[in-house]
C-alpha positions in Angstrom: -100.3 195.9 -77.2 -98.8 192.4 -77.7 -100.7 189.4 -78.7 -100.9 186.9 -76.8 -103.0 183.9 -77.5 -102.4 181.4 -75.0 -102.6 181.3 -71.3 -101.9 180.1 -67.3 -104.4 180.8 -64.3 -104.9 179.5 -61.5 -108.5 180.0 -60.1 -109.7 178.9 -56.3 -113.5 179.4 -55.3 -114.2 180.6 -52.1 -114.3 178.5 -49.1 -118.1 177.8 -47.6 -118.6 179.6 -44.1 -118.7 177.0 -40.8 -122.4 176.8 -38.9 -123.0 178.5 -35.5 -122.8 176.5 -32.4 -125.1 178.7 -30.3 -127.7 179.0 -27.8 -130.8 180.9 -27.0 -129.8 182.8 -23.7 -132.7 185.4 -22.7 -133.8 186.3 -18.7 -136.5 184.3 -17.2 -135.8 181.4 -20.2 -133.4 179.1 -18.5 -133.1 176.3 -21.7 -133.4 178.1 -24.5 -132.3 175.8 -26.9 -130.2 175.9 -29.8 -130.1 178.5 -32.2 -126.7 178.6 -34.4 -127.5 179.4 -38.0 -125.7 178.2 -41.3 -123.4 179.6 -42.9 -123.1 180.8 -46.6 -122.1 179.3 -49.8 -118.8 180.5 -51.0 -118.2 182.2 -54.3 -117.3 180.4 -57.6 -115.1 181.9 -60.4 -116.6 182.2 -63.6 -115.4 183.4 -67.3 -117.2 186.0 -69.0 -116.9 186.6 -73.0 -116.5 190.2 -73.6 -116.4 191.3 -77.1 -114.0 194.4 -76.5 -111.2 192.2 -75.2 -108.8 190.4 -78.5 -106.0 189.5 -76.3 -105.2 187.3 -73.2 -102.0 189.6 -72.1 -103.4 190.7 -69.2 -103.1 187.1 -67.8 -99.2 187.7 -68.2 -99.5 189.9 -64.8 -102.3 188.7 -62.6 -102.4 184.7 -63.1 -104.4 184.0 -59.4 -108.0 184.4 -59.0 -109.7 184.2 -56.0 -113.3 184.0 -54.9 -114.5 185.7 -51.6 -115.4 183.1 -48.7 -119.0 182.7 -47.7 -119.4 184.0 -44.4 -119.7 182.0 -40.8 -123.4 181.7 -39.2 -124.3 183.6 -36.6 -127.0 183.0 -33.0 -130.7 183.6 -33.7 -130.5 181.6 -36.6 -128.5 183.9 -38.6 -127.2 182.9 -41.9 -124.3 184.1 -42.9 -123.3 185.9 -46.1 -123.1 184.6 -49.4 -119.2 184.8 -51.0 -119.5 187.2 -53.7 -118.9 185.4 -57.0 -116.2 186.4 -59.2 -116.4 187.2 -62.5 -113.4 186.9 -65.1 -113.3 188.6 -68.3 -112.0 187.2 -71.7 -111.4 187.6 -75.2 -114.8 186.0 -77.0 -113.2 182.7 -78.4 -111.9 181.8 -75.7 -111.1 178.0 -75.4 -110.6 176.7 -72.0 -109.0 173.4 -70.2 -107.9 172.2 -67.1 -104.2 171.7 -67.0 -104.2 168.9 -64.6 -106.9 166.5 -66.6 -106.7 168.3 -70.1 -110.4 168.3 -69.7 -111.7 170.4 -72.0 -114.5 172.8 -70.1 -115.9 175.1 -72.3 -115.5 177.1 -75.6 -117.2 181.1 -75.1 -117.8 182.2 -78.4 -120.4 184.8 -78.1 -120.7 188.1 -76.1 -121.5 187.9 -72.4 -121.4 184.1 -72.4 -120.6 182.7 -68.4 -118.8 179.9 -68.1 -118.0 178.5 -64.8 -114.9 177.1 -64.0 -114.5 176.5 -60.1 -117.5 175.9 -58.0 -117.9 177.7 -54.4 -117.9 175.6 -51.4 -120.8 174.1 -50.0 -122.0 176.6 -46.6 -122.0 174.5 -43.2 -125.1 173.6 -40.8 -125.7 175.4 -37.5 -126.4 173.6 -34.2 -130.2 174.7 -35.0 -130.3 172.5 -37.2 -129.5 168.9 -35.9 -132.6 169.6 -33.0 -134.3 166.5 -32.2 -136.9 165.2 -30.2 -134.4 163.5 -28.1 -131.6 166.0 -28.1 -132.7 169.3 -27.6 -129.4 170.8 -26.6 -127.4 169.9 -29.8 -123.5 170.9 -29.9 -123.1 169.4 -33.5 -122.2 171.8 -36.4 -121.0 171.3 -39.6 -117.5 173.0 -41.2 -117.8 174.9 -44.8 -116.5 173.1 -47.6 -113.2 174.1 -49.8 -113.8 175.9 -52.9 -113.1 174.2 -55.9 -109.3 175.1 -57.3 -108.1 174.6 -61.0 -105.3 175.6 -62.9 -106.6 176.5 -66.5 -105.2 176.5 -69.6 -106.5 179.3 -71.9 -106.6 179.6 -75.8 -107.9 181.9 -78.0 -109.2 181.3 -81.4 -110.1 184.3 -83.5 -113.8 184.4 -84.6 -113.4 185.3 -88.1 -115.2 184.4 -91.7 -112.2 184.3 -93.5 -108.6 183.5 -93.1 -105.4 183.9 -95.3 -102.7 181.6 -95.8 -99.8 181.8 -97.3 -95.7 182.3 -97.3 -94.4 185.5 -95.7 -94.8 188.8 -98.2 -97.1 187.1 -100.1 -99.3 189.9 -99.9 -101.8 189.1 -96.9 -101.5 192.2 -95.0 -101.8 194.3 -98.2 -105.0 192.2 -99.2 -106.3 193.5 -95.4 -105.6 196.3 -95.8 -107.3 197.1 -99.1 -110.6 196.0 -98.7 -110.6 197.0 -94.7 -110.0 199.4 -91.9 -107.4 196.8 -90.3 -103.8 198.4 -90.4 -101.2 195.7 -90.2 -97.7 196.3 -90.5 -96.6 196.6 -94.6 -92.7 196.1 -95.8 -90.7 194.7 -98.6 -89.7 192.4 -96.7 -91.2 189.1 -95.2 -92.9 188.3 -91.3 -94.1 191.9 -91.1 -97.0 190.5 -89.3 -96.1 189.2 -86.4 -99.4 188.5 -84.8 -103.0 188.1 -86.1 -105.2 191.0 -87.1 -108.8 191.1 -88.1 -110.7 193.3 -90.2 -114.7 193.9 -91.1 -115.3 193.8 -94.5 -118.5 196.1 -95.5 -119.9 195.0 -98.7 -122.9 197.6 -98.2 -124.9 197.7 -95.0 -125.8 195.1 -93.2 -123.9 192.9 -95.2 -120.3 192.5 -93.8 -117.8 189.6 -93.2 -114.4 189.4 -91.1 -111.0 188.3 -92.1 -108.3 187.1 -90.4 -104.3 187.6 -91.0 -102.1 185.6 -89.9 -98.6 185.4 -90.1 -96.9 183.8 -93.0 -96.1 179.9 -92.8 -92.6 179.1 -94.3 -91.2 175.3 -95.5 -90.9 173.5 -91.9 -93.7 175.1 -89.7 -95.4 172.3 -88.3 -92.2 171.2 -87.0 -91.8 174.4 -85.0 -90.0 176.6 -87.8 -91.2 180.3 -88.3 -94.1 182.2 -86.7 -97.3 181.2 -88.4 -97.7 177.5 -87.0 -98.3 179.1 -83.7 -100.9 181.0 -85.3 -102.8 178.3 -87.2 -105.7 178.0 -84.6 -107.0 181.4 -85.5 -108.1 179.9 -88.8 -110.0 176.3 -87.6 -113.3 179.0 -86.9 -112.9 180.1 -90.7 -115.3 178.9 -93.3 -113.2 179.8 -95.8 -109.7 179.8 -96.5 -107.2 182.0 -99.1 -104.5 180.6 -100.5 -102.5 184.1 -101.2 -99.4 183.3 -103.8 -96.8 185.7 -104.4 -96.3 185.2 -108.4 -93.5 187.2 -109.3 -91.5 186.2 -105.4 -87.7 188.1 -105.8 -86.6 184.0 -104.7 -88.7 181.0 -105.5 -90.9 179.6 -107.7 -94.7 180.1 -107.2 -95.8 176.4 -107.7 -93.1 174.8 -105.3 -94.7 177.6 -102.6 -98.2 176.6 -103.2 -97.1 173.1 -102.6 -95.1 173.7 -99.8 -98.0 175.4 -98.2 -100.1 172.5 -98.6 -97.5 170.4 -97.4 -97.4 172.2 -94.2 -101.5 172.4 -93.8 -101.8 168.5 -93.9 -98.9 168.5 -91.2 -100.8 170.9 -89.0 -104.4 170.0 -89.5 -106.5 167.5 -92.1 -109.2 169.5 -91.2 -107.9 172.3 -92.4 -106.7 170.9 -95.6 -110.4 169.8 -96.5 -112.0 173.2 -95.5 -113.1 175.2 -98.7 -110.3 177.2 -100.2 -109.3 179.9 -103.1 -106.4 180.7 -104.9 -105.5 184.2 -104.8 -103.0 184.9 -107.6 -101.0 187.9 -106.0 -99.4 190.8 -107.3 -100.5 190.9 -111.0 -99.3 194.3 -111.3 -95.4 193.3 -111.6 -95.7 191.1 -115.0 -97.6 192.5 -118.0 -97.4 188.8 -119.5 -99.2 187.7 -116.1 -102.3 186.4 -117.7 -100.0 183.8 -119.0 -98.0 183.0 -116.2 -100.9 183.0 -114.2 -102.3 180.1 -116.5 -99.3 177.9 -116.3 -99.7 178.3 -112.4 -103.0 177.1 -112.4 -101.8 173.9 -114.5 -99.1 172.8 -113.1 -100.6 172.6 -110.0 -103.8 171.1 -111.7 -106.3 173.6 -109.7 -110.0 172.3 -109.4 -111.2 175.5 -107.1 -111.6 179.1 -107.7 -108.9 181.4 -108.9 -108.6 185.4 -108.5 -106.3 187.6 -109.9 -105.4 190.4 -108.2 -103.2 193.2 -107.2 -103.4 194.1 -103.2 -101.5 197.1 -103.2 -102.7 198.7 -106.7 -105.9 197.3 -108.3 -108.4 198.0 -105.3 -111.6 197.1 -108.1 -110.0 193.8 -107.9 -110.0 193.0 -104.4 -113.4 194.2 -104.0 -114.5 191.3 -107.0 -113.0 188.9 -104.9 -114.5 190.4 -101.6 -118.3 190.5 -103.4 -118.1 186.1 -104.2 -116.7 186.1 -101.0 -119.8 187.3 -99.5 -122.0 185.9 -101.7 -120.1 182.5 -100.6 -120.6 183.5 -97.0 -124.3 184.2 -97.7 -125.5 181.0 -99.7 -123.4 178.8 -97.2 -125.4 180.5 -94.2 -128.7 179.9 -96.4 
């Protein structure tokens, strides 16, 4: 299925019904006055969160949503029927915002959370009901109401604990992939992710945390270059970031592409630039002298945070280190 992570939709609520311009007519009762009843309320459109949903495509095909029209009054004071409501599902993380006003309207980040977005119209008055003392033959009635109509501008941010940053083939998806059931694309060579992916971590029961991969920022990405600035988003929910370097890259220099990284971060986001994040020293396996280059790394680029070594695709024991202080993190920052 493809990602998609931003949307268009147009949404109308349904149209209140007209009141009833009608009289009592019954043998032997010559006036029988007025007895035209209201009509009903027309439907709104609302967003529901559903958790089994992690994608907006299906907002590529259908992009018009439309509530059902209350119904018109009726004689003998009948009302007429209520619009039936319509209920939209999306992705939970949903972000939403009228087009026309860039208002922002709501943010559905848990399961089976309603949000509505377009109001039903407002249900006219029979004759009934404008009955006085001095007019008891009434031929006033009121019209239904138009139903609210918006176009909406949807965007999805992944709910996730964790998120991982870094250039393309740094190593993300293998990290993932390690210390989770999540199967994103692995190659030797770089943006084999081309759209986010989230796995559950399960440090022992009850005690679990999810990730998010996104793919890889290059030099230039907040000014449209590569895939991952499109991407970023997902990661503004995370409470931690990790900073995955590549330190034995086939072209490059590790320090230049942890600083090019940060580069591109206080581009993007200076909120994401001041959210907690680790160094994850990638691919250990490659170098036997990697204690020491590892070290000069951490130097040069005068690291004050914490630092793992690791290797994603052959040293699963250290993964699952990193994965334990991650939920330990998780755990004392929830405390």
């Amino acid at each position: 299925m493809k990602f998609v992570d931003e949307a268009s939709i147009e949404v109308i609520a349904g149209k209140g019904g007209d009141g009833c311009l009608s009289f009592r007519r019954e043998k032997y009762i010559q006036f029988g006055g007025p007895n035209g009843g209201d009509g009903g309320n027309g439907g709104g459109v609302y967003l529901v969160a559903d958790a089994t949903l992690n994608t907006l495509v299906d907002f590529r095909f259908k992009r018009l949503f439309r509530a059902k029209p209350g119904g018109n009054g009726k004689g003998s004071e009948c009302t007429g029927k209520k619009g039936d409501d319509l209920y939209i599902k999306v992705p939970v993380g949903t972000l939403v915002f009228d087009i026309e006003t860039e208002e922002f309207l709501g943010d559905l980040t848990k399961p089976e959370q309603v949000l509505l977005v377009a109001k039903g119209g407002e249900h006219g008055l029979g004759n009934v009901r404008f009955k006085t003392s001095t007019n008891r033959a009434p031929r006033r009635i009121t019209k239904g109401t138009a139903g609210e109509a918006r176009a909406l501008r949807l965007e999805l941010q992944l709910l996730a604990d964790v998120g991982l940053l870094g250039l393309p083939n740094a190593g993300k998806s293998s990290l993932i992939r390690a210390v989770s059931l999540a199967r994103p694309k692995v190659a030797d060579y770089p943006f084999t992710t081309l759209h986010p992916h989230l796995g559950v971590v399960s440090i022992e029961l009850d005690r679990n945390f999810v990730i998010a991969d996104i793919p890889g920022l290059i030099e230039g990405a907040a000014d449209g270059h590569g895939l991952g600035i499109q991407f970023l988003r997902h990661l503004s929910r995370t409470s931690l970031l990790l900073h995955i370097v590549d330190i034995a890259p086939l072209d490059g220099d590790p320090v230049q592409d942890i600083f090019s990284i940060i580069k591109e971060l206080e581009k993007y986001s200076a909120e994401l630039v001041t959210k907690e994040r680790w160094l994850v020293l990638n691919k250990i396996d490659l170098l036997p002298e990697y204690q020491q280059l590892c070290d000069n790394i951490i130097r040069e680029i005068n690291w004050q945070g914490q630092v793992f070594k690791i290797s994603a695709l052959s040293d699963k024991k250290s993964c699952m280190n990193l994965c334990y202080k991650i939920m330990e993190y998780i755990e004392n920052s929830k405390a």
